[in-house]
C-alpha positions in Angstrom: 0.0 0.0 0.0 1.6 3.2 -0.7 0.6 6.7 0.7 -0.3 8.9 -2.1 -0.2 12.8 -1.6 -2.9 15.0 -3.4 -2.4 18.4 -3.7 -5.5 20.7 -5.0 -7.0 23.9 -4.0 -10.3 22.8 -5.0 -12.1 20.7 -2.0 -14.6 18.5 -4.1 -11.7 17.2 -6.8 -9.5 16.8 -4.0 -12.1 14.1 -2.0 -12.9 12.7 -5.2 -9.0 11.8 -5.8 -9.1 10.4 -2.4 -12.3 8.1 -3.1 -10.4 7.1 -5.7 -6.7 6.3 -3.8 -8.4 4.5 -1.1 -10.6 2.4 -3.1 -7.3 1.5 -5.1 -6.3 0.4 -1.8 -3.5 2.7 -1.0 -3.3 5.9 1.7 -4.4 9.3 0.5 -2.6 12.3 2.4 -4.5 15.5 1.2 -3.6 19.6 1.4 -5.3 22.5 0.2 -2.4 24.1 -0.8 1.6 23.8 -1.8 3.1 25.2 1.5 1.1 22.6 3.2 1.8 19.8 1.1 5.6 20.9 1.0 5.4 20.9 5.0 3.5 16.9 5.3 5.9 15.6 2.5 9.2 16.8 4.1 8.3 15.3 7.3 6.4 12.1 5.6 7.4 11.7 2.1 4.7 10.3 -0.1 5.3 7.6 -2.7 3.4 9.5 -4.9 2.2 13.0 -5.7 -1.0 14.1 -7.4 -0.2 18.1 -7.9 -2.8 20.5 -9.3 -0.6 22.9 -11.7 -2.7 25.9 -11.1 -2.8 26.9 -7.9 -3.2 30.6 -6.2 0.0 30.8 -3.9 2.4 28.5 -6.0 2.1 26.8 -8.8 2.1 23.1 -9.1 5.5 23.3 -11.2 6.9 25.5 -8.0 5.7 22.7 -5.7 7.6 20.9 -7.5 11.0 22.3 -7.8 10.8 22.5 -3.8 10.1 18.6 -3.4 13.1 17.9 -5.5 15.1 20.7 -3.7 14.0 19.0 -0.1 13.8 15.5 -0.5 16.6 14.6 -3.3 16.1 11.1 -4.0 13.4 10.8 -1.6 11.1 13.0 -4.1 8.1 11.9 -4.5 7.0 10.7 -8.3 4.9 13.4 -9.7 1.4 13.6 -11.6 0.5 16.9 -12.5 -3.1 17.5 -13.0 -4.8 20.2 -14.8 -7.4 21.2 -17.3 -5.1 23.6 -19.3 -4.4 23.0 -22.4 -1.6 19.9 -23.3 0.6 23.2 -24.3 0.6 25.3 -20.9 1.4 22.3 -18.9 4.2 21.3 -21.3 5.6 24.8 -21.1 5.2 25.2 -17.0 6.6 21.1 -16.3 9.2 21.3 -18.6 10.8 24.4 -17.0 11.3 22.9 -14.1 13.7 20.0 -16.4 10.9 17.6 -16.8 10.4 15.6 -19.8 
């Protein structure tokens, strides 16, 4: 079972991703918002990160960079959701060095 951190701003997707992580059979840790999420997963890291791109305070990407910078190679693997366009999220992952 692997905990599985989901990071959204917006409360219904958030508990829907969770409906989803649990029934999968694995541990959802949630936050509303990046700093949050950066504090649980530098005390906790998660196996896995669900990360909303567009988000008030910091951007997904942002959260990102922050994980990488904090945990090294105990960095979570990262999912970036969003409902921009394919382009956007191409330009905001890949300048943080993602393929």
């Amino acid at each position: 079972m692997a905990r599985v951190m989901i990071v959204d701003d917006t409360e219904i997707l958030r508990r829907a991703m969770e409906l989803v992580i649990r029934r999968m059979g694995h541990t959802p840790v949630s936050a509303s918002s990046p700093r949050k999420a950066l504090e649980l997963a530098l005390r906790d890291p998660p196996e896995l990160a669900l990360i909303d791109l567009l988000m008030p305070e910091m951007d997904g990407a942002e959260l990102f960079r922050r994980l990488r910078s904090g945990l090294g190679e105990r960095c979570p693997l990262v999912i970036f959701v969003s409902a921009s366009p394919r382009e956007d999220v191409a330009r905001r992952v890949g300048a943080v060095g993602c393929p």
